[in-house]
C-alpha positions as CSV (number, residue, x, y, z in Angstrom):
1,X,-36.4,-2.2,-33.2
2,X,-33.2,-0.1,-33.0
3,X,-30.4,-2.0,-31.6
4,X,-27.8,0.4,-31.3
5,X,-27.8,0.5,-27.3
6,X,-27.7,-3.1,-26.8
7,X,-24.3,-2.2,-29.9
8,X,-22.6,-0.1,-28.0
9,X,-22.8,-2.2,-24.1
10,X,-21.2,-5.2,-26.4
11,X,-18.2,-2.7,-27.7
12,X,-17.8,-1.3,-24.1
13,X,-18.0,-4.6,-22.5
14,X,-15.7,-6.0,-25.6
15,X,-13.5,-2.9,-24.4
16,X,-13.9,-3.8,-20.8
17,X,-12.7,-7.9,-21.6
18,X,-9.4,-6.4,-24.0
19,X,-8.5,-3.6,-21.2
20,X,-8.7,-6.1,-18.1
21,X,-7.3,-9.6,-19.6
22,X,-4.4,-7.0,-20.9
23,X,-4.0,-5.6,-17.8
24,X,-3.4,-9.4,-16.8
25,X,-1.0,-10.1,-18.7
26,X,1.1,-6.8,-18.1
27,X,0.8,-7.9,-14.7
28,X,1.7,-11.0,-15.3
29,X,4.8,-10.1,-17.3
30,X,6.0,-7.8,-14.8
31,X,7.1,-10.8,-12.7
32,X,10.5,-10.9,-15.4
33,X,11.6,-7.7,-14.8
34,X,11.6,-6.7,-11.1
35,X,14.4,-8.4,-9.6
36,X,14.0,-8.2,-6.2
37,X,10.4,-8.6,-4.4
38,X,9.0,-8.8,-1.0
39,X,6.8,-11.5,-0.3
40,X,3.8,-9.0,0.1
41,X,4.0,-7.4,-3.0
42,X,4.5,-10.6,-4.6
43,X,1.1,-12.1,-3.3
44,X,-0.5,-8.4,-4.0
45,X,0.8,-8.6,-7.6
46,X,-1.4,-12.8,-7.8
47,X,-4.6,-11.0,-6.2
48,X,-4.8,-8.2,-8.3
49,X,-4.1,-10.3,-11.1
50,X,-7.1,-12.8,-9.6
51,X,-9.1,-9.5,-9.7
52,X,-8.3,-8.3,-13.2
53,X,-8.9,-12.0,-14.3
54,X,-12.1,-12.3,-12.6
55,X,-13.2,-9.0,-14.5
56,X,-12.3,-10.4,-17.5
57,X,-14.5,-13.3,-17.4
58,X,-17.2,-11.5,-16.7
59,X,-17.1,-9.5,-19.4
60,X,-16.8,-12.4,-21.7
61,X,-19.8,-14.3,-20.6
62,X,-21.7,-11.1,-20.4
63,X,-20.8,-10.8,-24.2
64,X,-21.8,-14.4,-24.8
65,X,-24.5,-14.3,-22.9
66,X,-26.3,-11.2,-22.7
67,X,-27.1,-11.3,-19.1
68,X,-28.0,-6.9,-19.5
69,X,-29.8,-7.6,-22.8
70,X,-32.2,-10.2,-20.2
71,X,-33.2,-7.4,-17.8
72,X,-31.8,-4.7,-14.9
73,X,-32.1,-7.4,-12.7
74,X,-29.9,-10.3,-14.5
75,X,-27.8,-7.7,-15.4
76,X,-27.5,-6.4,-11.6
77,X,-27.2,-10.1,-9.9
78,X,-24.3,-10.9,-12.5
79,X,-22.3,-7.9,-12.3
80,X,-22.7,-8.4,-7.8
81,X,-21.7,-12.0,-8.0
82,X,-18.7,-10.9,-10.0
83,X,-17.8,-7.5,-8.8
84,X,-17.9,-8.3,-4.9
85,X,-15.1,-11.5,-5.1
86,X,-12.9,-8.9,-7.5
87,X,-13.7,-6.0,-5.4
88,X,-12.4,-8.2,-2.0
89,X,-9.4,-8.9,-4.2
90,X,-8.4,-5.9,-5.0
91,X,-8.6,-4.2,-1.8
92,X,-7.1,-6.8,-0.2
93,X,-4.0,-6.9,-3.4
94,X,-4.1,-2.7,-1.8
95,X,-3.7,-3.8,1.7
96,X,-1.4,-6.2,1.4
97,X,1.6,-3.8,0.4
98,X,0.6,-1.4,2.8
99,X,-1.0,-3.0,6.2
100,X,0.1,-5.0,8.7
101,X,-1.0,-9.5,8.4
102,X,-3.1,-8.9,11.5
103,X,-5.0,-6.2,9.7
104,X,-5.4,-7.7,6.2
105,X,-6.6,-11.3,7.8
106,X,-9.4,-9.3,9.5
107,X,-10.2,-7.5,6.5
108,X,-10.1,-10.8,4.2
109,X,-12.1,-12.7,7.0
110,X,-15.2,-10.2,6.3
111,X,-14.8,-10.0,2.5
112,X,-14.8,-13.8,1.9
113,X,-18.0,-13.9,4.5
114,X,-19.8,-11.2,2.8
115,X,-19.1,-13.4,-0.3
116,X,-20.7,-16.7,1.4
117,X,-23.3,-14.7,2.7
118,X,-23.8,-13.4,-1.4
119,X,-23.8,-16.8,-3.1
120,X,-26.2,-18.4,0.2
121,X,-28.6,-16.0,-1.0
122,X,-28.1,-16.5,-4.6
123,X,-28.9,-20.7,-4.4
124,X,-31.6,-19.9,-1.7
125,X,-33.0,-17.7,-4.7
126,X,-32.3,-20.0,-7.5
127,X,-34.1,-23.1,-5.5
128,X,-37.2,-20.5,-4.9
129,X,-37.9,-18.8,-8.3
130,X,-35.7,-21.4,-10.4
131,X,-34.4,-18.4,-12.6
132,X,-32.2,-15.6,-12.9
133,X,-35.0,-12.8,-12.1
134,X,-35.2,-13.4,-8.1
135,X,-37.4,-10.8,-7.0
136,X,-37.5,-9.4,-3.5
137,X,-33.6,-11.7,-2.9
138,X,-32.0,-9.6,-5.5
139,X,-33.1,-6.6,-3.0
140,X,-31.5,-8.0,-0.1
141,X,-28.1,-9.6,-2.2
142,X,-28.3,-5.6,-3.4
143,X,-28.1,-4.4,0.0
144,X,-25.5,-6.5,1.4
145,X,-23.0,-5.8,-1.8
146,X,-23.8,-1.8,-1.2
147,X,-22.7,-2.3,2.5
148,X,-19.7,-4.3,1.6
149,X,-18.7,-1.9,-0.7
150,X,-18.9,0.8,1.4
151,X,-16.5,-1.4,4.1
152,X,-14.1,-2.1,1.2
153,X,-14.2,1.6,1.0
154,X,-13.8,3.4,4.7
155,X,-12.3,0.7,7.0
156,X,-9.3,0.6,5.2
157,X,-8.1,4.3,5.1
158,X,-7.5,4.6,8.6
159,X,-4.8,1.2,8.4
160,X,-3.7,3.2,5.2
161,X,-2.6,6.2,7.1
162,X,-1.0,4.7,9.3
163,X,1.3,2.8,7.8
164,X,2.1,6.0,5.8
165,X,2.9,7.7,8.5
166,X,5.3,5.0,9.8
167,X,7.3,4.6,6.4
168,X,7.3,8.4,6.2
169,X,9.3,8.3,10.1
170,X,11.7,5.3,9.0
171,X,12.8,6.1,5.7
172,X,14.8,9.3,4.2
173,X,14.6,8.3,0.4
174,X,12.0,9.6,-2.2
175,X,9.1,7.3,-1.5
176,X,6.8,9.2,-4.2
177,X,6.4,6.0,-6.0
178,X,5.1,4.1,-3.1
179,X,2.7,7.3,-2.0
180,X,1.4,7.7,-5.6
181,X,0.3,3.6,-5.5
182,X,-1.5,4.1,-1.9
183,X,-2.7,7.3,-3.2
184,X,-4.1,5.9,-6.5
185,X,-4.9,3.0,-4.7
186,X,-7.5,4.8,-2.4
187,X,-8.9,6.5,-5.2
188,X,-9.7,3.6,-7.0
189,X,-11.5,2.2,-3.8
190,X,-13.8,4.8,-3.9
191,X,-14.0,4.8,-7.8
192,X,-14.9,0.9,-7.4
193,X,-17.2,1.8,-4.7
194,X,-19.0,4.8,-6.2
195,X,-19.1,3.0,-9.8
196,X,-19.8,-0.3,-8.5
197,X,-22.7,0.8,-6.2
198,X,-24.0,2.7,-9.1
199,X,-23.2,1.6,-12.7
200,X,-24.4,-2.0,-11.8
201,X,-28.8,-0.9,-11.4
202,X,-28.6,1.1,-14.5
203,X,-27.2,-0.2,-18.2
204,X,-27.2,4.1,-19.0
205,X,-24.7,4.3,-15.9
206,X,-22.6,1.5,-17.3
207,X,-22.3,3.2,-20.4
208,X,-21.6,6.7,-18.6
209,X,-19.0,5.9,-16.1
210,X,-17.4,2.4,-17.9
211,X,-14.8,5.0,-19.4
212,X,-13.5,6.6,-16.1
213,X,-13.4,2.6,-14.6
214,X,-11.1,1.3,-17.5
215,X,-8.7,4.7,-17.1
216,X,-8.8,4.3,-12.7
217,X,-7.7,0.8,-13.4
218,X,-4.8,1.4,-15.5
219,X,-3.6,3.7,-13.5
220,X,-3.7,1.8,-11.0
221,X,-1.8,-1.2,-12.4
222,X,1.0,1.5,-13.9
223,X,1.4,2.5,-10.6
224,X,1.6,-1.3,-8.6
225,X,4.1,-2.1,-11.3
226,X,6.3,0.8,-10.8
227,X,6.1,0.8,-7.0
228,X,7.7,-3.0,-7.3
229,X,11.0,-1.6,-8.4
230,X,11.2,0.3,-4.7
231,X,9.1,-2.0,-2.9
232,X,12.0,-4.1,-1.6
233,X,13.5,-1.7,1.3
234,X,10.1,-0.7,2.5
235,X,8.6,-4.0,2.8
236,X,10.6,-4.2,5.7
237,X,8.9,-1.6,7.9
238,X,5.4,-3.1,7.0
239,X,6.8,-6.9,7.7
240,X,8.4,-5.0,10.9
241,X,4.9,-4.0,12.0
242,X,3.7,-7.4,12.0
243,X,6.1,-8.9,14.3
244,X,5.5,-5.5,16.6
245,X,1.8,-7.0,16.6
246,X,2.9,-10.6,17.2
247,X,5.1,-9.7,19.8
248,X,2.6,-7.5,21.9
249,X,-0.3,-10.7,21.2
250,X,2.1,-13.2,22.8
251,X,2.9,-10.9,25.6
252,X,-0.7,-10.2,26.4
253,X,-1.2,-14.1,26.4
254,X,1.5,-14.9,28.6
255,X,0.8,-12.1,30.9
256,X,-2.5,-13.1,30.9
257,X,-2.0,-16.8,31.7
258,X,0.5,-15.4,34.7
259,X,-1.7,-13.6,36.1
260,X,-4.4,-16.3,36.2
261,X,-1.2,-18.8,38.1
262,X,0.0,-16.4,40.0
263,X,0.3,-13.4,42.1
264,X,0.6,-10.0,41.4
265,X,4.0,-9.0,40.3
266,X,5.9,-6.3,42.7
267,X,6.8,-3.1,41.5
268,X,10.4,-4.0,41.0
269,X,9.7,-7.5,39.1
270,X,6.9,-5.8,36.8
271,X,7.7,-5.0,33.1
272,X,8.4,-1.8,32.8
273,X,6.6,-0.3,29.4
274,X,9.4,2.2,28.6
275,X,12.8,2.8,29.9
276,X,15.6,5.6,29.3
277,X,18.6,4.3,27.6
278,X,21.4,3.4,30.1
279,X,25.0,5.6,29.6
280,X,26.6,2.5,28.4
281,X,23.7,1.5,25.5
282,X,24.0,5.1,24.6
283,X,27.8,5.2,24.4
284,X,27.7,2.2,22.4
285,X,25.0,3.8,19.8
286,X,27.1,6.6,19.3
287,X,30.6,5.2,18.7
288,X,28.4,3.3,16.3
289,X,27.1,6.1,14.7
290,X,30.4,7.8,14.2
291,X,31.9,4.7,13.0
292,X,29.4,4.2,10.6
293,X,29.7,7.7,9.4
294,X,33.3,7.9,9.1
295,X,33.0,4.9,6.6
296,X,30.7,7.2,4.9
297,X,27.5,4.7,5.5
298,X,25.0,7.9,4.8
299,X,26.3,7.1,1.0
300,X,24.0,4.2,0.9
301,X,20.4,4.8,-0.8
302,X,17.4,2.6,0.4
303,X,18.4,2.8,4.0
304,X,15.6,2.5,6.5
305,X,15.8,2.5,10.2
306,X,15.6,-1.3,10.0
307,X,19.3,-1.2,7.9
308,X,20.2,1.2,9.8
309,X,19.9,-0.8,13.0
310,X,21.5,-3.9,11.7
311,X,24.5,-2.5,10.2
312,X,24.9,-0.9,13.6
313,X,24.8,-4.0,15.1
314,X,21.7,-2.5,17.8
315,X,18.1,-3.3,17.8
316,X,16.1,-1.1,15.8
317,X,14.0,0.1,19.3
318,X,17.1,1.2,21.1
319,X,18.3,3.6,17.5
320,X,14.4,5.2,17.7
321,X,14.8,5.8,21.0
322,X,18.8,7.0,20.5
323,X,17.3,9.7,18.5
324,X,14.2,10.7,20.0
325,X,16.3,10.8,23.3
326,X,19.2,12.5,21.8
327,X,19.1,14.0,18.5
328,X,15.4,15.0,19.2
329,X,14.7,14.0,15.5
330,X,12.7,11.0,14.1
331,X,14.9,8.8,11.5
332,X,14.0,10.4,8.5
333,X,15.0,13.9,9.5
334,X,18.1,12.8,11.0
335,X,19.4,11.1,8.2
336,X,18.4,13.7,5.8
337,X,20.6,16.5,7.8
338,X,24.0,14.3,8.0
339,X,22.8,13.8,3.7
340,X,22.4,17.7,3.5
341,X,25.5,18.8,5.8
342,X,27.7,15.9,3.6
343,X,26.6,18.0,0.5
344,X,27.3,20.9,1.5
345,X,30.8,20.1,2.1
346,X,31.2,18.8,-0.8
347,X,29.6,21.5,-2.8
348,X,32.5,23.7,-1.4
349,X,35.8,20.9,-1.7
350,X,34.3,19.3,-4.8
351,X,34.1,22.2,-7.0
352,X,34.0,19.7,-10.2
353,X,31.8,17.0,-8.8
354,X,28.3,17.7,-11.1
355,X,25.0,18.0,-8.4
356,X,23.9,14.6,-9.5
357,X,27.4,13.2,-8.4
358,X,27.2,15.2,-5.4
359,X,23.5,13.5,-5.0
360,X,24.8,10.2,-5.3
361,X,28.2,10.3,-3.3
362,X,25.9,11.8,-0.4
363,X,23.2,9.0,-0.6
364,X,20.2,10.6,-2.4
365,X,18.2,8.4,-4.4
366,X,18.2,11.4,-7.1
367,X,18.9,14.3,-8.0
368,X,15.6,16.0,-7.7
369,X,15.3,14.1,-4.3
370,X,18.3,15.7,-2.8
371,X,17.4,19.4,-4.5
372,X,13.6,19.4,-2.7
373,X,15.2,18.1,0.5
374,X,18.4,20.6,0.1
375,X,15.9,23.3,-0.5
376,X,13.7,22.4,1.9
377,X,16.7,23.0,4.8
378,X,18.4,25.9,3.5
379,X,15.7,28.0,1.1
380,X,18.2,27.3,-1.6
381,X,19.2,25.0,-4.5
382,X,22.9,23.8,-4.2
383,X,23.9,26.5,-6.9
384,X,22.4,28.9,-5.1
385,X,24.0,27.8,-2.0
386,X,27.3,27.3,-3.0
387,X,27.5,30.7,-4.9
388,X,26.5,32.7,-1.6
389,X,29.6,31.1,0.3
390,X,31.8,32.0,-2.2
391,X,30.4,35.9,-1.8
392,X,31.3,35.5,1.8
């Protein structure tokens, strides 16, 4: 009998243990060299490093076991009792950089149910066929992992965007690191998802797609590690969203308690949902401001609107609303345009200063970061810009 297929799923899934329990470890090393982490991307960095963990088993006790070689259906029911725990981890190791608690408990609460629903099924099947091949409950365990899958998938790009969306209004620095880890982050959902749902019925898909898993799962762990080193200042905004969703669940509690002890508020003793700044709150923001500027505070890299706020000494509402009010600009654009108008000053009193010093003096976190956004305003690079005011 030739046993040349049942050769090459052990060196894939020899390939598949080496990859993973590496990916571990580089994981787990990682811990020595970022200095400073946020509390989410340190638990993220202990789930995916369950996950990759998790995988790695797996592959060794399908190697020392030949659960495949036994059938489709051992095969299947191993690689679902594996891959749905890792896949919950994972997602949730995505999540938890990028989402708010509130969001990533809900999430969690349906993965580890889907998981108890999984192994119920998996006894229950045990107890009625005492063996691995379980008939007509591998059909409905199969069903359940295909819909979990799919939630693991969809559910969480909406929360995704969003929270993209609100880092992209608070900060001004080059957050391309951070969008390249939710970006390859999402693909590798729908990679797990897609290969998951697939590769597991078939041994022929397992050796067809195991190649594109083991390269969307290195990538992925590059880019978790390298996001870490800017992780810090955004953290922030995501924590930030939390206590925006904790604040609003206590109010709707106490409101709702109030209203059951006593009367309907009048119009003037009702909370009012949004207000105007008053002259003297807006006064205050701006001497501020142009305190804050005249010690050149736009020089600082990493700044959010969270920084920003408590180096001002206001709350981080009243500067959103300063500038939506005011400067009819969100965060990011505003700081960006006092960051552009510094360099161009400089570009025409600093005739020696080198762009990259120019970059740095002004705040930028690089030089390429303060070129895109320089050209972005003007249509220019700084060259470019500086040689046309010297024509005039």
């Amino acid at each position: 009998m030739d046993n040349t297929p049942n050769l090459t799923l052990l060196l894939i899934q020899s390939g598949c243990f080496c990859t993973t329990l590496v990916l571990a470890l580089v994981l787990l090393m990682s811990r020595f060299h970022l200095q400073s982490l946020s509390r989410g991307y340190e638990t993220s960095r202990w789930l995916l490093f369950s996950a990759l963990s998790l995988y790695a088993v797996h592959y060794l006790l399908q190697m020392t076991f030949g659960f495949r070689a036994q059938g489709e259906d051992v095969g299947t029911l191993v690689n679902i009792l594996f891959y749905l725990p890792a896949a919950v981890l994972m997602s949730s190791a995505t999540l938890r950089t990028s989402t708010s608690m509130r969001y990533l408990k809900r999430f969690m609460a349906v993965g580890i149910g889907g998981i108890i629903v999984t192994f119920a099924l998996f006894v229950v099947g045990l107890c009625i066929f005492h063996s691995l091949h379980m008939a007509w409950v591998l059909h409905v365990i199969e069903v359940i992992y295909v819909v979990m899958i799919a939630f693991f998938i969809f559910n969480p790009g909406v929360e995704l965007r969003r929270m993209y969306r609100k880092i992209e209004d608070e900060t001004a620095d080059d957050n391309s690191k951070f969008h390249l880890y939710m970006r390859s982050g999402t693909i590798l959902l729908y990679a797990m998802g897609f290969i998951g749902a697939m590769s597991i019925f078939s041994t022929r898909m397992v050796l067809a797609v195991a190649a594109f898993f083991l390269l969307a799962l290195i990538f992925y762990v590059v880019s978790f590690v390298s996001v870490g080193f800017s992780m810090q200042a955004l953290s922030s905004i995501v924590e930030e969203v939390d206590a925006e969703e904790n604040t609003s669940l206590r109010y709707a509690a106490d409101s709702k308690v109030e209203s059951q002890n006593t009367v309907l508020p009048s119009a003037a003793t009702a909370p009012v949902a949004s207000t105007r700044l008053t002259e003297a709150q807006t006064a205050h923001i701006q001497s501020s401001i142009a305190a804050w500027h005249a010690k050149q505070g736009y020089s600082t890299s990493n700044l959010t609107s969270i920084t920003m706020a408590q180096r001002l000494g206001i709350p981080k509402r009243q500067l959103t609303q300063y500038l939506a009010e005011h400067e009819g600009s969100t965060f990011r654009v505003w700081l960006s345009n006092i960051r552009i108008e510094e360099a161009k000053r400089m570009l025409l009193t600093e005739q020696d200063y080198s762009i990259e010093s120019i970059a740095e003096a002004c705040g930028f976190s690089s030089r390429s970061w303060m070129m895109e956004k320089f050209k972005a305003s003007t249509g220019m690079t700084p060259s470019e810009w500086r040689d046309t005011q010297k024509e005039d």
